[in-house]
C-alpha positions as CSV (number, residue, x, y, z in Angstrom):
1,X,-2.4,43.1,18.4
2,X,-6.0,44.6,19.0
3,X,-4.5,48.0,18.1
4,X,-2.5,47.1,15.3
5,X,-6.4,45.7,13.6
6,X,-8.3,49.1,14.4
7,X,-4.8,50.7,12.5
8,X,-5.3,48.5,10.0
9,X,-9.3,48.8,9.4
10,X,-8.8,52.4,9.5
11,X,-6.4,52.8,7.2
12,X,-8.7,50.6,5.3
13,X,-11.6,53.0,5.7
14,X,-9.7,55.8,4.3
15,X,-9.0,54.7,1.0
16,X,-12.5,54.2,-0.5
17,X,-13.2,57.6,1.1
18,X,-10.5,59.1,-1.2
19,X,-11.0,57.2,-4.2
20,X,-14.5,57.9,-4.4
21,X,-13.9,62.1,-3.6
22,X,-12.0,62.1,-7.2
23,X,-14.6,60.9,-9.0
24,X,-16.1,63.3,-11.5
25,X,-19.0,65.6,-10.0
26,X,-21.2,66.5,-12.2
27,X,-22.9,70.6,-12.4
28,X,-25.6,71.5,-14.5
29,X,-25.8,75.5,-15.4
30,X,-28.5,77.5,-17.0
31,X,-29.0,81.3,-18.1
32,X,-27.6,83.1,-20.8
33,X,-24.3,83.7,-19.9
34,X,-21.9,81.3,-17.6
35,X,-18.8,81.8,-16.6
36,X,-16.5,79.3,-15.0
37,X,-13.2,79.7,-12.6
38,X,-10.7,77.2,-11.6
39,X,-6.7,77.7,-10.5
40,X,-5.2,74.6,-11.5
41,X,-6.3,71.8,-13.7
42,X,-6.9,70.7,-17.2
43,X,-10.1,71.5,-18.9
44,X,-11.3,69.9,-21.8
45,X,-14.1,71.9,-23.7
46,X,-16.6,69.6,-26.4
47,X,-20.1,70.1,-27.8
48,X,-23.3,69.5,-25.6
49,X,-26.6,68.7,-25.9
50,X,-29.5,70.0,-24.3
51,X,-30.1,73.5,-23.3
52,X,-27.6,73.5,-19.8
53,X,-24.1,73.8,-19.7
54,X,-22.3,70.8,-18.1
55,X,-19.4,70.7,-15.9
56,X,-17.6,67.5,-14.8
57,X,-15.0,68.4,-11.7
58,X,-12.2,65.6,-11.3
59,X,-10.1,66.8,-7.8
60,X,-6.7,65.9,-7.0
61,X,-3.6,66.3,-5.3
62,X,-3.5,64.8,-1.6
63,X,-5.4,67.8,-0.3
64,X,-8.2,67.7,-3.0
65,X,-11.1,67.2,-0.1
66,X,-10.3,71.3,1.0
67,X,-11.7,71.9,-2.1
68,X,-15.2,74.3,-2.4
69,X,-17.4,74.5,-5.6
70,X,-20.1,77.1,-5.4
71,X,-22.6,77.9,-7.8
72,X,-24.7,81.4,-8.6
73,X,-24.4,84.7,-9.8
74,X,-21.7,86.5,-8.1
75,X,-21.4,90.9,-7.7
76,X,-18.0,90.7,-9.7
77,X,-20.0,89.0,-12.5
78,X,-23.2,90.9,-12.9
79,X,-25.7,89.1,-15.3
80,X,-23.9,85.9,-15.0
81,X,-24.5,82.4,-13.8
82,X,-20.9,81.4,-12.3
83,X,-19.7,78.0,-11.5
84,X,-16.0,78.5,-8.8
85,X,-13.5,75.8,-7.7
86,X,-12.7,77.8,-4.6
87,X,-8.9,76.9,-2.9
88,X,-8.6,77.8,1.1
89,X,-4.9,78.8,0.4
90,X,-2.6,81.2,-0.6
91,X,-0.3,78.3,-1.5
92,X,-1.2,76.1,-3.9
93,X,1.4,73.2,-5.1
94,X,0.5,71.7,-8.5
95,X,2.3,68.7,-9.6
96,X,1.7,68.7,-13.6
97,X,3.4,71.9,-13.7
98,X,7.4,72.1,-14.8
99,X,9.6,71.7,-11.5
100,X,10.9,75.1,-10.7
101,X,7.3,76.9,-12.2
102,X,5.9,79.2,-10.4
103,X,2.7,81.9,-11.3
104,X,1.0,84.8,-8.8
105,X,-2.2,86.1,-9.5
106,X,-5.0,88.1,-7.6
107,X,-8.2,86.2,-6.5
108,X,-11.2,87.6,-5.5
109,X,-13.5,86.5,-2.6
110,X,-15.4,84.4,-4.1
111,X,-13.1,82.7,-6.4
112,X,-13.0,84.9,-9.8
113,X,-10.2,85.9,-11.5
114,X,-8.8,88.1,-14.3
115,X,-11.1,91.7,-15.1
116,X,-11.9,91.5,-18.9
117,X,-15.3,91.6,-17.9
118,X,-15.3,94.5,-15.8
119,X,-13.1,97.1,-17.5
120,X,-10.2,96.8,-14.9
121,X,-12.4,98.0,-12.2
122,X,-11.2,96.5,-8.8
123,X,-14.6,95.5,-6.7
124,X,-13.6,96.6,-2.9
125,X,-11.1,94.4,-1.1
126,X,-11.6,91.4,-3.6
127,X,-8.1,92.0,-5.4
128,X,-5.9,91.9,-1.9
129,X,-5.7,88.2,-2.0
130,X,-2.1,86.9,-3.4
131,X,-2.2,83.3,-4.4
132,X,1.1,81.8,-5.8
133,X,0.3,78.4,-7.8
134,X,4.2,76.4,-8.1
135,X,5.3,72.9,-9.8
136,X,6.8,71.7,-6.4
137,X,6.5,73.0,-2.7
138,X,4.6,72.4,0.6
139,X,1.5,74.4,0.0
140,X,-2.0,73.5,-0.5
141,X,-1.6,70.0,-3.1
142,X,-4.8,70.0,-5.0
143,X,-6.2,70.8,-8.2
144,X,-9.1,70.5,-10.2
145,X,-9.5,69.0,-13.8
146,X,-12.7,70.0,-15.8
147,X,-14.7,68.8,-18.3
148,X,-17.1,71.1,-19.7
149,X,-19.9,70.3,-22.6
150,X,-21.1,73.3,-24.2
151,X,-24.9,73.3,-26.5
152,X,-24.9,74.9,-29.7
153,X,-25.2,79.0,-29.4
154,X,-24.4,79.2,-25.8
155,X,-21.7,82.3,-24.2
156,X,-19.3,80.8,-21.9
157,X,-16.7,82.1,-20.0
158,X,-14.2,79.8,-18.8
159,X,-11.2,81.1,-16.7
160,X,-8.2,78.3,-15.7
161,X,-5.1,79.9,-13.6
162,X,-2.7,77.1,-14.4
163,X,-3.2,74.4,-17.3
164,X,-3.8,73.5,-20.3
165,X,-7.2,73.7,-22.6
166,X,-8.3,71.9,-24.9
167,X,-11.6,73.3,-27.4
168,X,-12.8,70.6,-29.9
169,X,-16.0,71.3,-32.0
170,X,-17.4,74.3,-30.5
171,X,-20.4,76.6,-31.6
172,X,-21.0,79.6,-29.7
173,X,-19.7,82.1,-28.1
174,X,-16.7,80.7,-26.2
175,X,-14.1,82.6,-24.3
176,X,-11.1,80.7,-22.6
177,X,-8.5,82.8,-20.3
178,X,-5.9,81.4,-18.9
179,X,-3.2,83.2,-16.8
180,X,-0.1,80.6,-17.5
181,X,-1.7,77.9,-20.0
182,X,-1.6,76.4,-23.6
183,X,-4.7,76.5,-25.3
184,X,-5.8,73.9,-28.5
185,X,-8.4,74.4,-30.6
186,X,-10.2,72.7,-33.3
187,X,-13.6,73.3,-35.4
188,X,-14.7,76.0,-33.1
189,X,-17.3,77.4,-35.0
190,X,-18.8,81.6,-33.7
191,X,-17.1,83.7,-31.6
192,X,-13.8,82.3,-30.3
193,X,-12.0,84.7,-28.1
194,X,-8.6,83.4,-26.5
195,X,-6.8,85.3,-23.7
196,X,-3.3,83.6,-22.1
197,X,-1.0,85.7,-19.8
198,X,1.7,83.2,-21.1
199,X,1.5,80.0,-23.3
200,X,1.2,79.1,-26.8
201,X,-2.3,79.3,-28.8
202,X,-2.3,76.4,-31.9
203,X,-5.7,76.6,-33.6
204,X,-7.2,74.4,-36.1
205,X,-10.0,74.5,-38.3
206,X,-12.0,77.8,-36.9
207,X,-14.9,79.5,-38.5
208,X,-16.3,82.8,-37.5
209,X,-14.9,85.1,-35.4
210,X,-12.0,85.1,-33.6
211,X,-9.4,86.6,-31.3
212,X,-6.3,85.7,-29.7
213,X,-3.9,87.5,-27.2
214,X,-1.4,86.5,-25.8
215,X,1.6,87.8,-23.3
216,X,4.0,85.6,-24.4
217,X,3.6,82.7,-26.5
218,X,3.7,81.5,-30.4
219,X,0.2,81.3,-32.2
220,X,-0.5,78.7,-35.0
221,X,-3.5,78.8,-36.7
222,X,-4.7,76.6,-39.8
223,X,-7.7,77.2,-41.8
224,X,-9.8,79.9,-40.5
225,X,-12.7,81.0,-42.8
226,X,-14.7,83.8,-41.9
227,X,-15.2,87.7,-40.7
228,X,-12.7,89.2,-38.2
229,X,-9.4,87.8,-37.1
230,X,-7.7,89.5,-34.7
231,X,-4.2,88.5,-33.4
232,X,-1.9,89.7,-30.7
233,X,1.0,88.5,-28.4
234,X,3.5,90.7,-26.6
235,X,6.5,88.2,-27.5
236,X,6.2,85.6,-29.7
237,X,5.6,84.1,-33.7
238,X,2.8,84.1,-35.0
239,X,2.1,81.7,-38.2
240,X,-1.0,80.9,-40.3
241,X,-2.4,79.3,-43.3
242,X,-5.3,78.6,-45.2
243,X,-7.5,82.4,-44.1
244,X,-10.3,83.7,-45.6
245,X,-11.3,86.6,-43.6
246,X,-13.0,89.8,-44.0
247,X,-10.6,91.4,-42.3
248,X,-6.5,90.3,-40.6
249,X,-5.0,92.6,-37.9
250,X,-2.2,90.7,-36.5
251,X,0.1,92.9,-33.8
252,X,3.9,91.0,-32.3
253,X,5.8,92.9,-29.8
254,X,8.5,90.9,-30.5
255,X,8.2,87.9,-33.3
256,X,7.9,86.7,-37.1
257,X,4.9,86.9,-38.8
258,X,4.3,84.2,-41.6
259,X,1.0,83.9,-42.9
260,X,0.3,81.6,-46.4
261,X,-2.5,81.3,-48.7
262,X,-4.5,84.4,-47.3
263,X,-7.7,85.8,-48.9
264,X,-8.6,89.0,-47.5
265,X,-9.3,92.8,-48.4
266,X,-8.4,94.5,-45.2
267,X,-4.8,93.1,-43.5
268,X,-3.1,95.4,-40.9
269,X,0.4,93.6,-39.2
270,X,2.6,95.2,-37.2
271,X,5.7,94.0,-35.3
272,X,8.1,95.9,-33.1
273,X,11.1,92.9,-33.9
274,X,10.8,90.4,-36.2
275,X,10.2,89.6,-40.2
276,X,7.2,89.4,-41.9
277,X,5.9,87.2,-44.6
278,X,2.8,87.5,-46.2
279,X,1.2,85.2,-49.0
280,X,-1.6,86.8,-50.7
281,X,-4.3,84.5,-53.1
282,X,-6.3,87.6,-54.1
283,X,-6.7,91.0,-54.9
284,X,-7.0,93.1,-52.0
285,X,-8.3,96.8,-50.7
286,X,-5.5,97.8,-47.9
287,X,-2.6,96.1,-47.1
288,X,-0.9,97.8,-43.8
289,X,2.7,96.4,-42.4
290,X,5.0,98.0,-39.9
291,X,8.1,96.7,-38.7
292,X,10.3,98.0,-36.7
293,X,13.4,95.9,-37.2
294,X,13.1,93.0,-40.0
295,X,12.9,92.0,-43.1
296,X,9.2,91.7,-45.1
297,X,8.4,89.8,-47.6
298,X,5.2,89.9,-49.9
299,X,4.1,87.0,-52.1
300,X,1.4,88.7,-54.2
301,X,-0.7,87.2,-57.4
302,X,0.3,88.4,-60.5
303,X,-3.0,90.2,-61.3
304,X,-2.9,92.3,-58.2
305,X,-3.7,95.9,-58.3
306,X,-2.7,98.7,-55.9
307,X,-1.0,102.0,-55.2
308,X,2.5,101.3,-53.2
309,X,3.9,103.3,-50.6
310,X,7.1,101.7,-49.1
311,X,9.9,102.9,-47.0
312,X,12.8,101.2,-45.7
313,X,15.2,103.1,-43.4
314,X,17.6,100.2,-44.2
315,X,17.3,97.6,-46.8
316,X,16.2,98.7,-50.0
317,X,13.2,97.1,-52.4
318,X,13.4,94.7,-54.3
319,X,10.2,93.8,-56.6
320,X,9.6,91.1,-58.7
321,X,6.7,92.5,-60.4
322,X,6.5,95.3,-62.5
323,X,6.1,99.1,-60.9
324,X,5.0,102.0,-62.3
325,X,7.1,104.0,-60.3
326,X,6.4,107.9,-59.3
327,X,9.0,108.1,-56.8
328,X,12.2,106.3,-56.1
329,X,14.1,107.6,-53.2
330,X,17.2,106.6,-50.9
331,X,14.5,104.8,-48.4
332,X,11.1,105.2,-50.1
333,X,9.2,103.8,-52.8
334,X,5.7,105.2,-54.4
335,X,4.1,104.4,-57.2
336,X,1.2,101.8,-58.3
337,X,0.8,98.0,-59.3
338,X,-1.4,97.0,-61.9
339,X,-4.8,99.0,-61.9
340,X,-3.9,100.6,-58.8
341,X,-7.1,100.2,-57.2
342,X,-6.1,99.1,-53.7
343,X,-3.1,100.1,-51.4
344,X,-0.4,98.5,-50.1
345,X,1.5,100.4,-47.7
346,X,4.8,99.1,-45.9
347,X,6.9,100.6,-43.7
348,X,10.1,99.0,-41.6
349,X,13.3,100.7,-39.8
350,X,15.7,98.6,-40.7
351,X,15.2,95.3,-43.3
352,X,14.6,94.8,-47.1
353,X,11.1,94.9,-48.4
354,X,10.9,92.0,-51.6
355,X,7.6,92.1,-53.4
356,X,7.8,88.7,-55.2
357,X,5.4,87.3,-57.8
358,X,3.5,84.4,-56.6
359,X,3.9,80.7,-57.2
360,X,0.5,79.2,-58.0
């Protein structure tokens, strides 16, 4: 009976212990420019106060007390003040994740990931360690969920290996990478840079700069207002409406592009597969599509001006607007639009090119 008590106020003993490891730590990071590495979690992103970035750190999984977080600047990060959830494993089992789901990646030393910062450069031994991260199996069960609050102006660099993220209200200059994650974004407001290995990208609302790339994943974006938006995924759609931008570059390996009510001089698209649709508001300077298999479609305002160049290996034009036409061959089109002043230049292997008047 005695030992069946001490059992019993052990097991006792143990579950305070574990309840109270997974409640939120709190980290407080200064300097000019922070970056921010975790393998498996979710992380939330929101507006702070103050002039420190803050980090909230949730563990879990029945393993969550092997766990590190270490702080400081780090030699694979020169010039930065790094925050790293560090996993002792080369296995790590997350939960969340689909059944069946399995990512690698390479993991430095000291617990950063991923080389935009560095040009590709490798930094000695640091890029030997293989760490697989898998919905179900007998590794390492833990992960990390983060809540990070960033003040006005600040450059943060946050890196997640397996999750998703979540931006809302933003101003700075944020960049998110995630190797196998879905990123959501709304009223980001500076330079918003998004980097996913694989995953979709849906953002809302964004002013000022930004850039998304993706491996394989659809982007949505609605309402963006500002200079440069840059847009590329390796396989995947990519749709958009409401842009005012000073300048649209938007490159598919493999996917539609449909973008509506789009204000901008300078638009360059390109998509090895897949059909394009472009809605035009204004007037515009250069106009730039390649496609190498689809159909493209371009809704223009009747008071457009612009020389035309379009060829179509296959498919034929088609223009609801009239053209003053200087030549008209078997797959190519030249001639002008209107005043002429701008250019639109399209060019696709095999589809039909439709310039169609627009519908106010």
């Amino acid at each position: 009976m005695a030992t069946s008590l001490r059992s019993g106020l052990a097991l006792l003993a143990v579950v305070p212990l574990a309840a109270a490891a997974q409640q939120p730590e709190r980290h407080t990071l200064a300097g000019d420019r922070v970056a921010i590495y975790d393998l498996a979690g979710q992380v939330r992103i929101d507006p702070g106060t103050g002039a420190e970035v803050v980090v909230e750190i949730t563990r879990g999984g029945r393993d969550l007390g092997q766990l590190r977080v270490e702080r400081g600047p780090v030699e694979s990060m020169p010039g930065y003040e790094t925050l790293r959830v560090l996993y002792p494993a080369d296995e790590i089992s997350y939960p969340k994740l689909y059944r069946g789901s399995r990512t690698q990646m390479s993991v430095r030393d000291d617990g950063t990931f991923n080389d935009h910062n560095n040009g590709g450069r490798k930094w000695g031994r640091r890029w030997d360690r293989r760490v697989t991260i898998s919905g179900n199996g007998s590794g390492m069960e833990a992960w990390a969920d983060l809540h990070i609050t960033v003040p006005a102006g600040r450059r943060v660099d946050v890196n997640l290996g397996v999750g998703d993220i979540s931006v809302t209200n933003v101003d700075g200059h944020l960049s998110v990478d995630g190797n196998s994650s879905t990123v959501t974004a709304r009223g980001t407001k500076g330079n918003f840079s998004v980097d996913v290995g694989s995953g979709s990208v849906n953002v809302t609302d964004a002013q000022g700069q930004l850039s998304i790339d993706t491996g394989s994943g659809d982007v949505e974006l609605t309402t963006f207002k500002g200079t440069d938006l840059s847009i590329d995924t390796g396989s995947g759609s990519v749709s958009g409406t409401g842009i005012a931008a000073d300048a649209v570059k938007v490159d598919t390996g493999s996917g539609d592009i449909t973008l509506s009510g789009v204000s901008s001089p300078d638009l360059k698209l390109d998509t090895g597969s897949g059909d394009v649709d472009l809605d035009l508001t204004t007037d515009v300077d250069a106009v730039s599509n390649d496609t190498g298999s689809g159909s493209v479609t371009l809704h223009v305002p009747a008071n457009i001006g612009a020389a035309l160049d379009i060829e179509s290996s296959s498919g034929g034009v088609e223009s609801e607007i009239p053209l003053e036409v200087t030549k008209w061959g078997s797959d190519r089109v030249t001639g002008k639009i209107g005043d002429g002043k701008g250019r639109i230049a399209v060019e696709t292997g095999s589809g039909r090119v439709r310039i169609v008047k627009r519908q106010k």
